[in-house]
C-alpha positions as CSV (number, residue, x, y, z in Angstrom):
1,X,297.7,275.2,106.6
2,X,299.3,273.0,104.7
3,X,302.9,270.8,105.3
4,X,306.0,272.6,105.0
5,X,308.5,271.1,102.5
6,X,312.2,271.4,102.9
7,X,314.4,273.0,99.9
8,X,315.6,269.6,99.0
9,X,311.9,268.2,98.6
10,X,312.1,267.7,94.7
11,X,315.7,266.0,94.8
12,X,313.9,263.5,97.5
13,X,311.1,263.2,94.8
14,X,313.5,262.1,92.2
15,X,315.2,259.9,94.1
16,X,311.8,257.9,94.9
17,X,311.9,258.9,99.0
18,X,309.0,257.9,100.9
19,X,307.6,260.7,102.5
20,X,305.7,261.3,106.0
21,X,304.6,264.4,107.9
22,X,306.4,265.4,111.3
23,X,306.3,268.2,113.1
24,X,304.5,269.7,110.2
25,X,306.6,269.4,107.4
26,X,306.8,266.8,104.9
27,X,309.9,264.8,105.0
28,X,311.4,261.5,103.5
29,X,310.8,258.9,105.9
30,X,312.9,256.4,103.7
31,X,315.0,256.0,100.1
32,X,316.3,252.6,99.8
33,X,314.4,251.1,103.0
34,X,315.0,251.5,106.6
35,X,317.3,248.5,107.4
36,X,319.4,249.7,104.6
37,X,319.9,253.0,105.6
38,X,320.3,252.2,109.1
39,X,323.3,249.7,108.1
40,X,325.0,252.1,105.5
41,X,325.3,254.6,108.9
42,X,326.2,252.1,111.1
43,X,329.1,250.7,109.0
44,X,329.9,253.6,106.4
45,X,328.1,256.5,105.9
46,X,324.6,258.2,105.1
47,X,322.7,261.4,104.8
48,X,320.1,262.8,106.2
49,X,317.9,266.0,105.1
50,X,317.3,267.4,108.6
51,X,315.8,271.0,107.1
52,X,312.4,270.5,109.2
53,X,315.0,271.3,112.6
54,X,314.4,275.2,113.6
55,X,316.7,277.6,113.6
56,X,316.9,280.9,115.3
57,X,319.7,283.5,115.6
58,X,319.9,285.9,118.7
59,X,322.3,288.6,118.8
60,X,322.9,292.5,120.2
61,X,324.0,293.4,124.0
62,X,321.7,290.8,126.0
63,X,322.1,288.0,123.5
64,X,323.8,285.8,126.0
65,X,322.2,286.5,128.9
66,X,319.0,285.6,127.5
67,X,320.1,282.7,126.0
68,X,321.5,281.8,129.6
69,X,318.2,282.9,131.4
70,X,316.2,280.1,128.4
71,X,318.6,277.2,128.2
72,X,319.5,275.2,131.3
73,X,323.6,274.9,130.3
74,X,326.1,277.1,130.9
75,X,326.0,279.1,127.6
76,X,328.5,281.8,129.0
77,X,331.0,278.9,128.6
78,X,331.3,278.7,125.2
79,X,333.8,280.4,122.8
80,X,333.3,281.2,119.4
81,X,332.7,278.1,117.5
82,X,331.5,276.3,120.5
83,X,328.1,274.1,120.8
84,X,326.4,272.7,123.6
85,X,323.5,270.5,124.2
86,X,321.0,271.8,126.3
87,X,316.8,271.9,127.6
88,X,314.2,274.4,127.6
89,X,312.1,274.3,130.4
90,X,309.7,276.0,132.2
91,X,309.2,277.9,135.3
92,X,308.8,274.0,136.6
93,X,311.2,272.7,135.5
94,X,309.6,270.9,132.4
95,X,310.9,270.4,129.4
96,X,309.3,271.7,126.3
97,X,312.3,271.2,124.1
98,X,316.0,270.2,123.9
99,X,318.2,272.0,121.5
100,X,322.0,272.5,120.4
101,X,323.1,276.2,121.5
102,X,326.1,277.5,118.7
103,X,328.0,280.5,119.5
104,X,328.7,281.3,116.4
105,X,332.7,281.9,114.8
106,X,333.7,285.0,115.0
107,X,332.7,287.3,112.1
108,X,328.7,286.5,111.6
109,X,325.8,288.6,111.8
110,X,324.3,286.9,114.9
111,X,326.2,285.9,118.0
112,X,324.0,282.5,118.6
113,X,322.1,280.3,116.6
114,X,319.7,277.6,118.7
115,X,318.1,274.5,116.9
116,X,314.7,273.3,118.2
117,X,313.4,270.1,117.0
118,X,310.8,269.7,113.9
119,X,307.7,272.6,114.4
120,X,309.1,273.9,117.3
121,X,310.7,277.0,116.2
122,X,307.5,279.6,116.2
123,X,307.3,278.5,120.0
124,X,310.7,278.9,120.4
125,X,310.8,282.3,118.7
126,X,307.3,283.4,120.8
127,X,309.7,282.1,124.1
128,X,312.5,284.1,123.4
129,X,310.5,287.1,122.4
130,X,308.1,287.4,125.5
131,X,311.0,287.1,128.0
132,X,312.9,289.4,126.2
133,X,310.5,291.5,126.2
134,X,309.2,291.3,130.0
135,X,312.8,292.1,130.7
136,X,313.5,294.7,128.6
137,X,316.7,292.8,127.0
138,X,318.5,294.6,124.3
139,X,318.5,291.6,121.7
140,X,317.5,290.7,118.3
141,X,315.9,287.5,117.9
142,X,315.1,286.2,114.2
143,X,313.6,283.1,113.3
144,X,315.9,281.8,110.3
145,X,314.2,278.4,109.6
146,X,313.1,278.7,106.1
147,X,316.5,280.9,105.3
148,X,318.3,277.6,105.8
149,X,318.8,274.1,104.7
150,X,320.3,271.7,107.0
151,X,321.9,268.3,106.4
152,X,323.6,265.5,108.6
153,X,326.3,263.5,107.4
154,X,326.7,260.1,109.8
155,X,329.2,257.3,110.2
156,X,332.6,255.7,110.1
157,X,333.4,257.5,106.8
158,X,331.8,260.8,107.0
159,X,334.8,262.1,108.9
160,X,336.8,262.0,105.7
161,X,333.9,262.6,103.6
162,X,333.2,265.8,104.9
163,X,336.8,266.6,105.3
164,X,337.0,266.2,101.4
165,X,334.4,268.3,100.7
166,X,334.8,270.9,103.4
167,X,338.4,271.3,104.2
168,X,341.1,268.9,106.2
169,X,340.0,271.6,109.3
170,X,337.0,269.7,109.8
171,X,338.9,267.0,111.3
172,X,340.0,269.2,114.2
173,X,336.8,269.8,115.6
174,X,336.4,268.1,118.7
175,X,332.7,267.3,119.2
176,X,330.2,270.1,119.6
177,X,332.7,272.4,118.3
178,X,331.6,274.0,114.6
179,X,333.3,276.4,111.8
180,X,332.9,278.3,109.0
181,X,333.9,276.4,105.6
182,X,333.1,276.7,101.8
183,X,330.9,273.4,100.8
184,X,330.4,273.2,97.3
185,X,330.7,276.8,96.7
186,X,328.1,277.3,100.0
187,X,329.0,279.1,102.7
188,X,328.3,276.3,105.4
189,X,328.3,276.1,109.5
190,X,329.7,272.6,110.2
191,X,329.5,270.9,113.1
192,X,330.9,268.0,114.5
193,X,327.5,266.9,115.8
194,X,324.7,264.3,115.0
195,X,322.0,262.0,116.4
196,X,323.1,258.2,115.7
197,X,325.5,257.7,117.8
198,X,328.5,257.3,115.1
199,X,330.9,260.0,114.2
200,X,329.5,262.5,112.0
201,X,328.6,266.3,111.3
202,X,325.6,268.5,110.8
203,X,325.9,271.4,108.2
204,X,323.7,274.4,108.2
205,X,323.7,276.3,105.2
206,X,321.5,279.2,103.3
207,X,318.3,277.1,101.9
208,X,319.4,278.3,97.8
209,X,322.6,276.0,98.5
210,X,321.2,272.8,99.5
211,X,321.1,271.4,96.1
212,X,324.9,272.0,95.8
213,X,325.8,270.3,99.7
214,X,323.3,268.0,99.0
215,X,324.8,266.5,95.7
216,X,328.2,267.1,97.2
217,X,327.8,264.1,99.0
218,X,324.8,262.2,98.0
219,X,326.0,259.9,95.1
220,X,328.8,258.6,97.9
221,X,327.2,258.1,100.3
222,X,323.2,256.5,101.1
223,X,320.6,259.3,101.5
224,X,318.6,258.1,104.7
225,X,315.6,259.6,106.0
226,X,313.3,259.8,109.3
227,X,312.7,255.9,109.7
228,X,316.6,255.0,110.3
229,X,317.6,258.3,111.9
230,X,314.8,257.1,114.4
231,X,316.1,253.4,114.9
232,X,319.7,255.1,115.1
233,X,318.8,257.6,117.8
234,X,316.9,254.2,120.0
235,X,320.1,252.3,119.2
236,X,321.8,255.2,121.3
237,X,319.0,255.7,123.6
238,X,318.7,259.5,122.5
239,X,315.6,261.6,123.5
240,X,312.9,262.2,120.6
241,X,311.3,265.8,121.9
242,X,307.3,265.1,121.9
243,X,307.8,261.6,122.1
244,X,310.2,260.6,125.1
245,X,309.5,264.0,126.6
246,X,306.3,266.3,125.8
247,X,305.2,269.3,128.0
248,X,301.4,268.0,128.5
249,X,301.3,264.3,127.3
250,X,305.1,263.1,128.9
251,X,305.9,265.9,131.6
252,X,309.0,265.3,131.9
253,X,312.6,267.5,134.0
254,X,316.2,266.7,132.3
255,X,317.0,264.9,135.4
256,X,313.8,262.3,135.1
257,X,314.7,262.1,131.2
258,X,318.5,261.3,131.8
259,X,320.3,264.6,130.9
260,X,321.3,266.3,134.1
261,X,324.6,266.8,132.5
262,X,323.0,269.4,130.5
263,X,321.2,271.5,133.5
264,X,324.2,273.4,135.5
265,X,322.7,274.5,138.6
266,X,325.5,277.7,139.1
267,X,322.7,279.5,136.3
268,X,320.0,281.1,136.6
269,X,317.5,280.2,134.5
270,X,314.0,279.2,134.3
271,X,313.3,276.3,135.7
272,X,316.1,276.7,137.9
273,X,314.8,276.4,141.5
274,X,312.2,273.4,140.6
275,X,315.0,271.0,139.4
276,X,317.6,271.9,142.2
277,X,314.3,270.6,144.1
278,X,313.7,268.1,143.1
279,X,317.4,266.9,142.8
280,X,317.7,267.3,146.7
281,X,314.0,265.6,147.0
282,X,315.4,262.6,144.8
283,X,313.2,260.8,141.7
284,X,310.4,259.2,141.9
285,X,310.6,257.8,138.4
286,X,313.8,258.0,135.4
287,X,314.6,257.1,132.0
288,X,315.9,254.1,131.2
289,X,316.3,251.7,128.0
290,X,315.1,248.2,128.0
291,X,315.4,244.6,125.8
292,X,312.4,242.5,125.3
293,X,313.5,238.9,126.6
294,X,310.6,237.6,124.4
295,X,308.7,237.5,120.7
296,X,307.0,241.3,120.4
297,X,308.2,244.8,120.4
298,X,308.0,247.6,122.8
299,X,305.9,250.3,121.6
300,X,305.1,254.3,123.0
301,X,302.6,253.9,125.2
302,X,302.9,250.2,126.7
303,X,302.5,250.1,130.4
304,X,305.7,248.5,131.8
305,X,304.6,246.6,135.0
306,X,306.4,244.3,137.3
307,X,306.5,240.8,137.2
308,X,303.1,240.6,139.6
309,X,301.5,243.4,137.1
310,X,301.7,246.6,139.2
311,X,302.2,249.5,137.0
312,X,305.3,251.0,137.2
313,X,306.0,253.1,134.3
314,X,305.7,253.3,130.6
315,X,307.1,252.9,127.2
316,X,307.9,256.0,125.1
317,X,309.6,255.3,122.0
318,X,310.6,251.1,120.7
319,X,311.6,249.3,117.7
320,X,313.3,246.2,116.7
321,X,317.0,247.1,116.4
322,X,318.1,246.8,113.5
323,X,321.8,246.1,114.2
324,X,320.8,243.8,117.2
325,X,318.1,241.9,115.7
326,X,316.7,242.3,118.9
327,X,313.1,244.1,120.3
328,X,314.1,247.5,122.3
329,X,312.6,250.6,123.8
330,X,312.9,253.4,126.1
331,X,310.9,254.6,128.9
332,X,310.0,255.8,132.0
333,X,310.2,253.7,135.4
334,X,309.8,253.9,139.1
335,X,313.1,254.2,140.6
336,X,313.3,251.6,142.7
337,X,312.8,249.8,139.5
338,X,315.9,251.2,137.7
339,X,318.6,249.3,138.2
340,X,320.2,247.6,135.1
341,X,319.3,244.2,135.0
342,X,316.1,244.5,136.6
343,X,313.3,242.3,135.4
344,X,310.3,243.7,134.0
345,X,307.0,243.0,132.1
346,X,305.7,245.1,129.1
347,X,302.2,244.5,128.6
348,X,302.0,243.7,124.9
349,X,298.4,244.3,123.4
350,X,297.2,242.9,126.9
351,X,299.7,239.9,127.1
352,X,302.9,240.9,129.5
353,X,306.2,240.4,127.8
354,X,309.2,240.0,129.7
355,X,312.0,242.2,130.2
356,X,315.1,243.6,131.1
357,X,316.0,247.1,132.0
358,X,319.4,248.0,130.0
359,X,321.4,251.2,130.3
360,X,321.7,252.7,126.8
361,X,323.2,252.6,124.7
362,X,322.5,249.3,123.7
363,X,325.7,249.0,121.2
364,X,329.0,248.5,122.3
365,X,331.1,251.8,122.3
């Protein structure tokens, strides 16, 4: 099977975009160069194309209990227009995915939409499905991905770019609260949401639009692809599903990954009794961020060791930071290892490098 292609493919072609597979599709993994991009976000605004993310609708009678019974938030919580960050785990507690739950504003088709990450969303879908189907739910469930385009506007000045282009409303949304607005003559869900770390918003629009939201914004501010949305996210010390967490390769709970604030024990859902568990039994490892103290870069899959050399965790995603100028990375330690501040070695292509554990983000907020 070949690569799936977003609906914006061809204007990313014209623009001379770099492209690189993930999560089977084809996506621009840079325009104008990563450090470029990365600074245009950091100190103005940028772009991104983020069509390869899933997207599935649920709706009828059940919809929110089995959205509450599959995610480990509180979906029941949210209003119309609401979003919340959340995991998908299994009867283990592991994570196979992390996702944004919308309950969608009042007058839609479908009463929740659910993002999983880049090739995700035929799992996803298969999820939702079985269990509804085990329980004899009454709900719909519709995988929507290639109905819909999605884009990502990010940075000091998207606030009042998007505002121009979608309505002075979108500057009441608090974050991970969404609403209906007319983008370009697109009907558009925007969200004030992202995944750099600066303000921004996240539109998700039917896929015979994009052209029209894309070049709504593009020749103001810098279309940015995978490359700096990747140095952005480590900047922030966000989670890249099948990278910093995979269910085979990284096994990995929210709590060992660093986002127990999205599990609320008070649900039910799967996944449930393991992680209460192992939050009474304590962890033996956890997610932290690191700086290299010396010349080299922290790369997935670098053992991180102590100062002796005894092995006690490793490195899943690193990069040089662009805005630091400085070698950074994210991983996995044993806990009595945690602590910020705490000196470490990662072993470099054999040679150990020293470090310091650092409590992401690594930017000053």
């Amino acid at each position: 099977m070949g690569l799936r292609t977003p609906p914006l493919y061809g204007r990313h072609e014209d623009r001379g975009a770099s492209f690189t597979e993930f999560g089977g599709w084809n996506m621009p993994v840079d325009f104008a160069g990563i450090q470029e991009e990365h600074a245009a976000v950091r100190e103005a605004a940028g772009i991104f194309d983020v069509s390869h993310m899933g997207e599935i609708e649920v709706s009828g009678p059940d919809a929110e209990h089995l959205m509450q019974r599959l995610t480990t938030n509180d979906v029941a919580s949210l209003d119309p227009g609401d979003a919340q960050y959340a995991a998908i785990t299994d009867d283990n507690g592991v994570m196979h995915d992390d996702t944004v739950v919308y309950r969608l504003p009042d007058g839609r088709d479908a009463e929740f939409l659910f993002v999983p990450n880049a090739g995700h969303d035929e799992d996803a879908y298969d999820r939702w499905t079985d269990y509804r189907d085990d329980e004899g739910l009454d709900a719909t469930v519709e995988n929507v991905t290639d109905d819909y385009g999605m884009v990502a506007v990010q940075g000091p000045d998207a606030p009042a770019l998007v505002a121009d282009r979608a309505g002075e409303d979108a500057l009441d949304l608090s974050m991970f609260e969404a609403t209906d607005a007319d983008v370009a003559g697109v009907d558009a869900l925007v969200a004030n949401t992202g995944y750099t770390g600066e303000a921004g918003f996240e539109l998700v629009f039917p896929a015979d639009g994009a052209g029209a939201v894309w070049g709504a914004f593009a020749n103001d501010c810098q279309p940015c692809g995978l490359g700096a949305r990747d140095t952005l996210r480590m900047e922030y010390g966000f989670l890249l599903s099948g990278q910093d967490f995979h269910p085979e390769d990284e096994p990995r709970t929210p709590l060992e990954a660093g986002i127990g604030f999205v599990v609320d024990l008070d649900t039910e859902f799967v996944g449930r009794d393991a992680i209460a568990a192992q939050e009474d039994a304590g962890l033996d490892q956890q997610f932290v961020g690191l700086t290299l103290d010396e010349r080299g870069v922290p790369r997935h899959g670098y053992d991180i060791t102590t100062p002796d050399g005894d092995d006690i965790g490793v490195v899943t995603s690193g990069t040089m930071s662009p805005t630091l100028g400085e070698p950074i990375g994210l991983g996995y330690v044993d806990t009595d290892h945690a602590e910020d501040g705490t000196t470490v070695h990662v072993q470099v292509r054999g040679t150990g490098k020293q470090a310091t554990i650092t409590t992401p983000p690594f930017l000053d907020q």
